[in-house]
C-alpha atoms as one frame of an Amber mdcrd trajectory, in Angstrom:
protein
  -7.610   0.964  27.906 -10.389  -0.783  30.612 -10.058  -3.919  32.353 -11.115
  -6.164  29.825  -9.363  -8.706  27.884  -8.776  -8.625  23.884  -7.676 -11.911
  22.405  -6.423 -12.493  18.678  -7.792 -15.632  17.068  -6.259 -16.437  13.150
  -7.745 -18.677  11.225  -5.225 -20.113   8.914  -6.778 -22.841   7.503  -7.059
 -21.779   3.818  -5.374 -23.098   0.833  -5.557 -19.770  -1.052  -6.296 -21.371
  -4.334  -6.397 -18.063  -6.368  -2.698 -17.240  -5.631  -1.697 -20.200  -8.142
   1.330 -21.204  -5.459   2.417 -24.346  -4.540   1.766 -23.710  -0.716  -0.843
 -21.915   1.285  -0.409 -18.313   0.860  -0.102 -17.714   4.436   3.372 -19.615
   4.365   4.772 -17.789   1.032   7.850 -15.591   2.000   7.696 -11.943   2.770
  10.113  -9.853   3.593  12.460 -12.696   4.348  10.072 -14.361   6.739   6.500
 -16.314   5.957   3.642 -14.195   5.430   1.303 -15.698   8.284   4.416 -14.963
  11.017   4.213 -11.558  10.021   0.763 -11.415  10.998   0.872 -12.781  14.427
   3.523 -10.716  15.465   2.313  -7.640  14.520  -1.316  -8.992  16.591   0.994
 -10.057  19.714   2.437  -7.466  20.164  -0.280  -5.030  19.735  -0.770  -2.961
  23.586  -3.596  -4.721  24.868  -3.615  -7.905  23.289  -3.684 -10.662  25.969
  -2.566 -13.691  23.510  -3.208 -15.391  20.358  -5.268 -18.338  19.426  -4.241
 -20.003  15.622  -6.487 -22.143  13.820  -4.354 -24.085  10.861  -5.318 -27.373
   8.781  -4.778 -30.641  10.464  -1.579 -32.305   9.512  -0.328 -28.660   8.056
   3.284 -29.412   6.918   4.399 -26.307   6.741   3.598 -25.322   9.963   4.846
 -28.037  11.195   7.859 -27.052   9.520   8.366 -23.658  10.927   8.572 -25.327
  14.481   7.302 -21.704  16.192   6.534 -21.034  19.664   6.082 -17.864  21.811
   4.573 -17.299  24.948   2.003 -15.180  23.569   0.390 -18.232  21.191  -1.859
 -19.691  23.420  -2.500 -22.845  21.409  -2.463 -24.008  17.759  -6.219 -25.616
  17.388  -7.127 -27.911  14.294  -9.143 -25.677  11.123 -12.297 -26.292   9.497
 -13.165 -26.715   5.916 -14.458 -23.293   5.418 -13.409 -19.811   7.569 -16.634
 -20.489   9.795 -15.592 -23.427  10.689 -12.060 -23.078  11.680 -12.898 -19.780
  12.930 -15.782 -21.850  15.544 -13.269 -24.051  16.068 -11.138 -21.735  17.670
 -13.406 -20.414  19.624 -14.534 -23.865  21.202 -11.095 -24.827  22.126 -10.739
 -21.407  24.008 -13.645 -21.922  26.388 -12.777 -22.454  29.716  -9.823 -19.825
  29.140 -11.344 -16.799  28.376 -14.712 -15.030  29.447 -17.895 -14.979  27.230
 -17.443 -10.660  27.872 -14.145 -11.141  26.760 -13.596  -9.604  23.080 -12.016
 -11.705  20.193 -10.442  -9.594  17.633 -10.271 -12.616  14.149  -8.270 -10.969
  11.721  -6.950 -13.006   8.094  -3.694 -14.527   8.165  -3.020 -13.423   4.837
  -3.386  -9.411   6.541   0.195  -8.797   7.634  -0.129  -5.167   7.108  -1.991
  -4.423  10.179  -0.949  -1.645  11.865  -1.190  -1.203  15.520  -2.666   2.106
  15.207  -5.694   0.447  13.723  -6.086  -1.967  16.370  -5.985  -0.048  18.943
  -9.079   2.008  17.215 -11.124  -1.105  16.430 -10.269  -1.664  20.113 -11.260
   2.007  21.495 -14.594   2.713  19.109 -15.692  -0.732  18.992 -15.514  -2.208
  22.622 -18.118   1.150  23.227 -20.991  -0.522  20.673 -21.905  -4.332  20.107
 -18.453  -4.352  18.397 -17.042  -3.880  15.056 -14.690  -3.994  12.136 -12.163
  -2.660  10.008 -13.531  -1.478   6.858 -12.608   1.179   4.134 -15.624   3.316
   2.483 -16.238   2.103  -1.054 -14.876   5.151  -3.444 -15.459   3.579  -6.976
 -18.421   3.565  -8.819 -19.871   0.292  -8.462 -21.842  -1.410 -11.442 -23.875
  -4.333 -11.204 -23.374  -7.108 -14.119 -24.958  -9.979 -15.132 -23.518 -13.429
 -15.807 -22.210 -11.870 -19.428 -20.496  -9.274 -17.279 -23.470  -6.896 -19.257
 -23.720  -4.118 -17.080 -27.381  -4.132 -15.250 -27.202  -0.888 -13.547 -25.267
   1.322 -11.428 -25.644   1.020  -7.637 -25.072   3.742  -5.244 -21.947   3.590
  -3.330 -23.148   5.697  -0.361 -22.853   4.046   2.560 -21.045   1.254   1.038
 -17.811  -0.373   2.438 -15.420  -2.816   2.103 -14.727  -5.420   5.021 -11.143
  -5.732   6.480 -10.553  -7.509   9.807  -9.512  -7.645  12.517 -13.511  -8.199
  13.502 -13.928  -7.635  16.796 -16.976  -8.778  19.195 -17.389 -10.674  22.526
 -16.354 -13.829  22.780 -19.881 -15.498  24.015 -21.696 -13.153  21.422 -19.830
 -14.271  18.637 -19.403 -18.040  19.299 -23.288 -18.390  19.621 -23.929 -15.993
  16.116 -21.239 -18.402  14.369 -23.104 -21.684  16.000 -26.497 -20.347  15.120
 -25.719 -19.500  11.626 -24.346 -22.985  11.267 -27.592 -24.740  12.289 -29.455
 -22.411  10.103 -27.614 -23.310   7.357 -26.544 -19.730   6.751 -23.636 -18.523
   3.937 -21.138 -16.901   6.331 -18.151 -14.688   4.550 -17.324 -13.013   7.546
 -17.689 -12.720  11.234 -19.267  -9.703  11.269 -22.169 -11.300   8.994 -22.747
 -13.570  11.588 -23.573 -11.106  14.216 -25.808  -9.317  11.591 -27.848 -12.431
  11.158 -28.248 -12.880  14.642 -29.259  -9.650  14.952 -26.116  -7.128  15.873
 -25.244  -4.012  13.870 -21.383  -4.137  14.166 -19.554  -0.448  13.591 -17.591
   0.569  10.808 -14.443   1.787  12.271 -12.305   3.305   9.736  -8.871   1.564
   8.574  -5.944   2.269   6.966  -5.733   1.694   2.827  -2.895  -0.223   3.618
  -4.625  -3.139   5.461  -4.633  -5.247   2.009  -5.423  -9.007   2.006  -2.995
 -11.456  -0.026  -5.135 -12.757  -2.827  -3.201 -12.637  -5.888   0.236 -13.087
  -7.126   0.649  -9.336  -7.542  -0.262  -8.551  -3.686   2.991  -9.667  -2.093
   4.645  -7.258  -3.995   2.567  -4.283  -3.009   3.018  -5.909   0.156   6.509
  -6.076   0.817   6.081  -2.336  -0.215   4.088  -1.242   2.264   5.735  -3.319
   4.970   8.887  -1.487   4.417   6.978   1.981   4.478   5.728   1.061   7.621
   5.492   2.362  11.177   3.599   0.325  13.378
C-alpha cells in the first residue's frame, strides 16, 4: 500500500422502511450483535484504513443506546434526510482532518458482509484511476416493464452491473461532486453517480456475491449465513 490515507465514512441515517421492523435496520440483531456494529468493525479493522467517520439521525435512540466508542471512530456527525445528505454531512465535519487527496471509502451500514479482501481491491485498482466501486456484473436477463409490469422489451445486460459500496474517491473530488449535484438539483442514489455527473468515470472493481445489502426481512437470514461462512 502507498502513503496515502483511506478513511471509512457510514452513513447510517436511514430508517429502512421496507424491512417492516420496529427499528432502523442497521440496529436489528445479527449474529448476537447489531447489524451496523458489524459493519464498522469489519471497515476498522480493514489494513489500511486510517479511521471511521459515522453519520446517524439526530437524537438516534438506539445509538445512543449502544453507548460505543473505539479509538478508530473518529466522530459520530448528525445525518441528513436523504443518503446525499448525511453522506455531505460527513464529509463537511471531516474537513480540517483529512486531505482533499485523501480517499473516502462510503460503504452502507446495512453491508456487514464486507470482506477485507474486497477492500483492499477497491483500495489497490481504484486508488490507480479517478476511483471506484464495488459492483457485481448483471447475469440475469433484464426486461423492461411498464407501470402494468407489461413487459416493454428486453435490454441487453452487457456491460451492465449492479452497485455495491464501499465507493471509493478522493475526499475533495467527492465532497465538491456531492455539493454540485445538490445545487443542481440532481437525483443522487449513489456516490459514484455523483462523480459521473460531474464528470468522472469511476471503475468497476469486481466484488464478492456475498457483499449483500439488508433490505428485506429475508436478508438477515442469508446474512447470518454468510457471516458464519466467512473468512475475512
Amino acid at each position: 500500500m502507498n502513503e496515502e490515507r483511506y478513511w471509512a465514512v457510514v452513513p447510517a441515517a436511514g430508517v429502512g422502511r421496507r424491512m417492516r421492523a420496529d427499528m432502523p435496520k442497521q440496529y436489528l440483531q445479527l449474529s448476537g450483535q447489531p447489524v451496523l456494529l458489524h459493519t464498522l468493525k469489519r471497515l476498522a479493522s480493514c489494513p489500511g484504513i486510517a479511521g471511521l467517520f459515522l453519520g446517524v439521525s439526530v437524537d438516534d435512540p438506539y445509538w445512543q443506546e449502544l453507548s460505543f466508542s473505539a479509538s478508530w471512530l473518529k466522530r459520530v456527525c448528525d445525518g441528513g434526510a436523504e443518503r446525499a445528505d448525511t453522506v455531505s454531512l460527513i464529509l463537511n465535519d471531516m474537513a480540517g482532518t483529512v486531505q482533499d487527496t485523501d480517499w473516502v471509502l462510503v460503504h452502507d451500514a446495512a453491508r456487514p458482509c464486507i470482506t477485507h479482501a474486497d477492500i483492499l481491491q477497491l483500495m489497490k485498482l481504484a486508488s490507480q484511476k479517478e476511483g471506484g466501486l464495488l459492483g457485481r456484473p448483471v447475469s440475469d436477463t433484464v426486461k423492461l416493464a411498464d407501470n402494468n409490469h407489461r413487459v416493454r422489451k428486453t435490454i441487453p445486460r452487457d456491460g451492465l452491473w449492479r452497485a455495491q459500496t464501499p465507493q471509493m474517491f478522493r475526499y475533495g473530488d467527492l465532497r465538491h461532486a456531492l455539493q454540485n449535484a445538490k445545487n443542481k438539483g440532481l437525483v443522487i442514489t449513489d456516490e459514484a453517480s455523483a462523480m459521473e455527473f460531474a464528470g468522472y468515470r469511476p471503475l468497476m472493481v469486481h466484488g464478492r456475491f456475498d457483499n449483500i445489502k439488508i433490505t428485506v426481512p429475508g436478508d438477515l437470514q442469508i446474512a447470518e449465513t454468510f457471516i458464519k461462512q466467512q473468512e475475512l
